[in-house]
N, C-alpha and C positions, 0 to 999 in steps of 0.2 A: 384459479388459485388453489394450493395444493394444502394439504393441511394437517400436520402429525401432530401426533404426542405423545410426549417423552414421559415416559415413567420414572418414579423414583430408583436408583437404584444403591444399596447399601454400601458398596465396593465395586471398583472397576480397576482391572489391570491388563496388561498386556504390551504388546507393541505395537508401531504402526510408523508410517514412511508418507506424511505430509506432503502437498502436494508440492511442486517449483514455485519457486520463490514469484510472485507474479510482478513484483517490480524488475526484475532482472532479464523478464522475458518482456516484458515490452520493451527495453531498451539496448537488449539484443538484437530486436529484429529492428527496431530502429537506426541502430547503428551499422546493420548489418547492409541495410539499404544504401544508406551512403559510403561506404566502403571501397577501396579500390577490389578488394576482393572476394569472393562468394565463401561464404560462411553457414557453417555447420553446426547449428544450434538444439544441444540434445537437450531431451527431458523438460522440452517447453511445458508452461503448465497449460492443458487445456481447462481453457473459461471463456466466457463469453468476454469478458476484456479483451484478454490475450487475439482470442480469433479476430476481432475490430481491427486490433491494431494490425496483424498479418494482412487482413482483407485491407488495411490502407496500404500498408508498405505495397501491396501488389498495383491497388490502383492507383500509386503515385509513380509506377514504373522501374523496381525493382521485378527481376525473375524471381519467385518463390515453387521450390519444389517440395511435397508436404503439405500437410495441414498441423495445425495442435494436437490434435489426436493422435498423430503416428509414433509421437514418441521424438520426431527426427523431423527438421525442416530445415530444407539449404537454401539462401536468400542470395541471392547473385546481386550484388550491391550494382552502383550506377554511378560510384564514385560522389564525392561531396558534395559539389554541383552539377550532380546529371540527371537530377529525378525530374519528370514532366508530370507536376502536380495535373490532378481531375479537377473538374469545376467544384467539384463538392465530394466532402471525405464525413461517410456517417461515423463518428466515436461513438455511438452507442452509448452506455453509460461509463465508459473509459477517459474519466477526467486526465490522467495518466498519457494517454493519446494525445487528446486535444491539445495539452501546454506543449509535449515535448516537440509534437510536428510542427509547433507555430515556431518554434524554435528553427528547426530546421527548413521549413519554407521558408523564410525569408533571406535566407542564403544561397535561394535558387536563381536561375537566371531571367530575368524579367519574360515576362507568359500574362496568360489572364490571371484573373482570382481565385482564389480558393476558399471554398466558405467551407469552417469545420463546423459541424453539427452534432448533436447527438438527442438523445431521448429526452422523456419532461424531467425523470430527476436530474441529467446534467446540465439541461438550459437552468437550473437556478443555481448553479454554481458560478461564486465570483470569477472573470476574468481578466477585468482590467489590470489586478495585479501582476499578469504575463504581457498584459498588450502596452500598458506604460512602460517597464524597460525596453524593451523591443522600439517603440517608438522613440523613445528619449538616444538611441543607438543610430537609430534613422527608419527601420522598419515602417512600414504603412500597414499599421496591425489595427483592425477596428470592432471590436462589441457590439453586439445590440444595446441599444438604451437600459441603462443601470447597470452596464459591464457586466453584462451575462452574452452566454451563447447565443444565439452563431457567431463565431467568429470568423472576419471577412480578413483573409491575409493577401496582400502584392507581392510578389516576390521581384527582386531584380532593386532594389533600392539599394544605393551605398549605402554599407554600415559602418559604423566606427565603435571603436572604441570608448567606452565610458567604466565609472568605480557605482555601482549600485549598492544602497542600504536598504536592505531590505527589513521593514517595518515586522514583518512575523517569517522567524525561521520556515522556510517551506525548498524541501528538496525536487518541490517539481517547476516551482519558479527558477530556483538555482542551474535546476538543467536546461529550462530553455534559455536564460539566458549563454550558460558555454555553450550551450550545442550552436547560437545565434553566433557569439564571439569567434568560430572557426573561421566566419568568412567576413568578417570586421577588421576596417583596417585600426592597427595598433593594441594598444591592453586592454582588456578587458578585464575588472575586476568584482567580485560579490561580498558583501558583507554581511553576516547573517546574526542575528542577535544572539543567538546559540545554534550550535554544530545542527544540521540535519542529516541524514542517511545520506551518504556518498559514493551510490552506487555508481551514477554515471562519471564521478571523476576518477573512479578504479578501472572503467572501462576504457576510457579516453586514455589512459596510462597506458593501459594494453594493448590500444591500437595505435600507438606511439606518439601522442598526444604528447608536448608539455604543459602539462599543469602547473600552475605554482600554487605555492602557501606565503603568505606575508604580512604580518600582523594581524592574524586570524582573519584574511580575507583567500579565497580562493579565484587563481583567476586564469586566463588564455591569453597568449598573445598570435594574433592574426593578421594576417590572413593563413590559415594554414594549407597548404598544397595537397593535403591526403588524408585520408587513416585506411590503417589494413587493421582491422580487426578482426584478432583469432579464433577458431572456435569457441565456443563457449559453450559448460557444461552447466545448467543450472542449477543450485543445491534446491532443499528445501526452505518453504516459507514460514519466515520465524511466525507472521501475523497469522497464519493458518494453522499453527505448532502453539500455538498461546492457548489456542481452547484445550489441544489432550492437556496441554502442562497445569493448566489451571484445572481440571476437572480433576489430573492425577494428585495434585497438591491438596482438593476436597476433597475423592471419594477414595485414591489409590493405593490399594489393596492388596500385592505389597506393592504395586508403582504401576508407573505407565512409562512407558520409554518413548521417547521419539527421535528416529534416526534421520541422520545427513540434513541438520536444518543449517539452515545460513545464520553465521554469528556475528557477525557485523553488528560492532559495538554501535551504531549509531541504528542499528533495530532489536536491541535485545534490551531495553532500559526496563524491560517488567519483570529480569530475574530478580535488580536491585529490588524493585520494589516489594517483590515477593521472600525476597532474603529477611528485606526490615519487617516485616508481616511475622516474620517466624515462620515460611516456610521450607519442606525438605526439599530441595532441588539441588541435583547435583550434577552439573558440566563436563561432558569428557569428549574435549577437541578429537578433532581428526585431520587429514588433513585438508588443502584450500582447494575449494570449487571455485573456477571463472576468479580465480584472485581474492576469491572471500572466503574468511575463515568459516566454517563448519565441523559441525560433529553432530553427537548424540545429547540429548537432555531427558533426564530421568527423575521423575518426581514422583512422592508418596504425602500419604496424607500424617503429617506429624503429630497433629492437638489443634487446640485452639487457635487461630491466627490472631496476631493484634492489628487494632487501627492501623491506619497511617495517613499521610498527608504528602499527595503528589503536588507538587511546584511547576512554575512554566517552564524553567530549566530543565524538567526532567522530562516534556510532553512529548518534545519533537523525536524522542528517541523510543518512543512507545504510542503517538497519538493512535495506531489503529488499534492500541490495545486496552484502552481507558473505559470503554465498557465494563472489559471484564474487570477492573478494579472495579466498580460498581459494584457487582456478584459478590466480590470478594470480603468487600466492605460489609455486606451484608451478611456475611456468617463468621464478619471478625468480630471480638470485645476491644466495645468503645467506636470513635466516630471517623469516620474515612473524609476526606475531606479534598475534592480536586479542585485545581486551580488555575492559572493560565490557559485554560484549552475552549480558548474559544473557536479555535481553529475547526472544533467538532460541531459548529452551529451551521456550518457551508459544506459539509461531507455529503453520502449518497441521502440522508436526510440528517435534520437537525438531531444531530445524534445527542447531546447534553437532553433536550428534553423531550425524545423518543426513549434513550438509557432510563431516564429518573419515570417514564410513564410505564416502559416495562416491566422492572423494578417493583413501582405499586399495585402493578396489576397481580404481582404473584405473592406479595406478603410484605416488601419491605416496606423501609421508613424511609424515606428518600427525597430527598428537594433539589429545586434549580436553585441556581445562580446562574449570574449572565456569563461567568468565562468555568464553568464546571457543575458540580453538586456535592451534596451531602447527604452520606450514607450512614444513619446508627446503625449498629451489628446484633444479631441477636441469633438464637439458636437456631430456628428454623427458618424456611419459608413455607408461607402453604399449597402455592400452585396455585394454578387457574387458564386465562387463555390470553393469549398475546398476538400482536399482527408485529410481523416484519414490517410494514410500510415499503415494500420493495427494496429495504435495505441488506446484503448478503449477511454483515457484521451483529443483525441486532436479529435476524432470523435465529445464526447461531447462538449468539449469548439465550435466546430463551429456550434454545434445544438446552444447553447443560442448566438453566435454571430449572427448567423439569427435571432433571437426574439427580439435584442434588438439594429437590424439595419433599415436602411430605406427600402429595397430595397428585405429583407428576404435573404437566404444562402442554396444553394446546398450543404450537405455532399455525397461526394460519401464513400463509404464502411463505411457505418455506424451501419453496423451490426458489427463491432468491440465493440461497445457499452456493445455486451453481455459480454464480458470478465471481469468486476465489475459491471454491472446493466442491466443487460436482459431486464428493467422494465423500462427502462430511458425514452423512448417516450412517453408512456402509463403516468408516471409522469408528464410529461412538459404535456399533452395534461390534466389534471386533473387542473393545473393551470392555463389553459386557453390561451397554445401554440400550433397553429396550425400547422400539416406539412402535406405532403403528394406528 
């Protein structure tokens, strides 16, 4: 286990080019496997996610030329139903994987089993909420005991069409079930209590999918015969673009830019928040990468930020970002207050009360609740030392909580960082944070 620390630093500015959006690349190579056509997928991000899901597309029997690291990987799809799943596909800690493959295994053509797997933090993450639509459709999708991992999928079962309500907005249930609905006979519908990221229905668009929209339900009608899915150029990751923009909105000195992130409104909900905050952030589109808007985002540190009070309506558009309103909370005037996101209690760990433990550990004032926390704000933080818990998201938040404490921050196992930014220190240190 690895272990830095971050010094305080008084001003940070600069540029810098976040890594690929890491949702967008696994559901490239995903889709690129079922595909009538072989697909050119630049600027994938390399992460230990990302490579899972390429190492599965391969061993579910798509051609993969490339790795993550080249920059360039061309996936010679196998057509909708041509993959000849392996008995067992590791996801590694790639929740991400897990849901969207069970999706599309079960549209395969009747074979043995396939058990998806992955490490100890993903065996505690819920699954039944993927394996009950899937089944309620006709799929033979099964969990271990408590709807956790391994999940054991059949493929070759008819499926049919059904309208699903989905009890908690969540975009990686929503894609397994369309990716599931391609090969279902009739409509398929989802209904989501509020919008989630819709990444994979921008894609399915592009590989000539009909999607619909119908009384704020999204859905598929199948069976469908194909997708040729285009190349695809991956922008920047807004969720890995959140740490410079929130350090640049603390420490930046006169700013911090960040170029070509992906702006897809249904993953940018932390500019609103940071707007109602009083902070300087300013937006200058460019044009669309892979069909999603992007540009540049430039933030400076303007004064004092105020409270605010995040809602569950606003979660699903920011949950990977709800940490750093914690941080943020803690060096606004007055009380920050989150809500709805319980959704952060089954992430890579219990992020609400790992957020509110890291938090304490460096100064703030900080409490659970069962679906969020509460943060008073106050001038400082003092520093001190913090464990990732093998989480990437909460490794980072206490690298910028040392940059923008008195006192600087020991991460221990901060090499979790690499699992969405291999590149995150070498970032912070280009803006002019020091660790070591």
């Amino acid at each position: 286990m690895s272990s830095l620390t971050f010094r305080p630093a008084p001003a940070v500015a600069g540029t810098v080019a976040v890594p690929p959006d890491k949702s967008i690349t696994h559901r490239a190579f995903l889709l690129a496997a079922i595909s009538d056509r072989s697909v050119v997928v630049e600027n994938p991000l390399a992460s230990e996610d990302t490579a899972a899901t390429l190492a599965a597309v391969a061993a579910m029997g798509a051609g993969v030329d490339g790795d993550v690291g080249t920059g360039r990987v061309v996936v010679a799809g196998r057509g909708l139903r041509g993959l000849t799943p392996p008995p067992v596909i590791d996801c590694m800690n790639a929740g991400t994987l897990m849901r969207l493959a069970a999706g599309i295994l079960v549209g395969q053509p009747p074979g043995g089993v396939t058990v998806l797997d992955g490490d100890e933090s993903l065996r505690r993450r819920p699954m039944a909420r993927i394996a009950d639509p899937l089944v309620a459709m006709g799929a033979a999708v099964s969990p271990a005991p408590g709807g956790t991992p391994p999940l054991a999928v059949h493929p070759g079962r008819p499926l049919h069409g059904t309208t699903h309500d989905l009890a908690i907005a969540s975009a990686q249930v929503k894609s397994a079930i369309l990716l599931a609905a391609l090969s279902a006979e009739g409509e398929t519908w989802v209904r989501e209590p509020v919008p989630s990221r819709d990444h994979t229905e921008r894609m399915l668009r592009a590989a000539g999918v009909d999607v619909r929209e119908r009384d704020g339900m999204v859905g598929v009608a199948g069976p469908v015969r194909g997708i040729s899915l285009p190349d695809i150029l991956v922008p920047g990751d807004f969720s890995s673009a959140a740490f410079a923009i929130v350090l640049g909105v603390l420490r930046g000195d006169p700013g911090v830019r960040v170029t070509g992130v992906n702006l897809n409104p249904g993953r940018t909900g932390l500019l609103a928040v940071l707007r109602r905050m009083g902070a300087d952030v300013r937006v200058e589109p460019g044009p669309d990468v892979a069909g999603e808007p992007a540009g540049d985002v430039v933030a400076r540190c303007g004064g004092m930020l105020q409270a605010t009070e995040v809602t569950a309506d606003e979660v699903p558009a920011m949950v990977d970002e709800i940490p750093l309103v914690g941080l943020l909370g803690a060096l606004a005037a007055g009380t920050t207050v989150v809500s709805g996101a319980a959704e952060l209690r089954v992430k890579e760990s219990d992020r609400i009360r790992a957020v509110v433990g890291l938090l304490r550990a460096v100064g703030a004032d900080a409490e659970e609740r069962d679906d969020g926390f509460v943060v008073r704000g106050q001038m400082t933080l003092a520093g001190g030392e913090v464990d990732s818990g093998g989480d990437h998201r909460l490794a980072m938040l206490g690298a910028l909580a040392g940059i923008v404490s008195a006192a600087g921050v020991t991460v221990h196992g901060m090499e979790a960082a690499a699992v969405s930014y291999p590149g995150f220190v070498g970032d912070m240190a280009t803006l002019g944070a020091v660790s070591g």
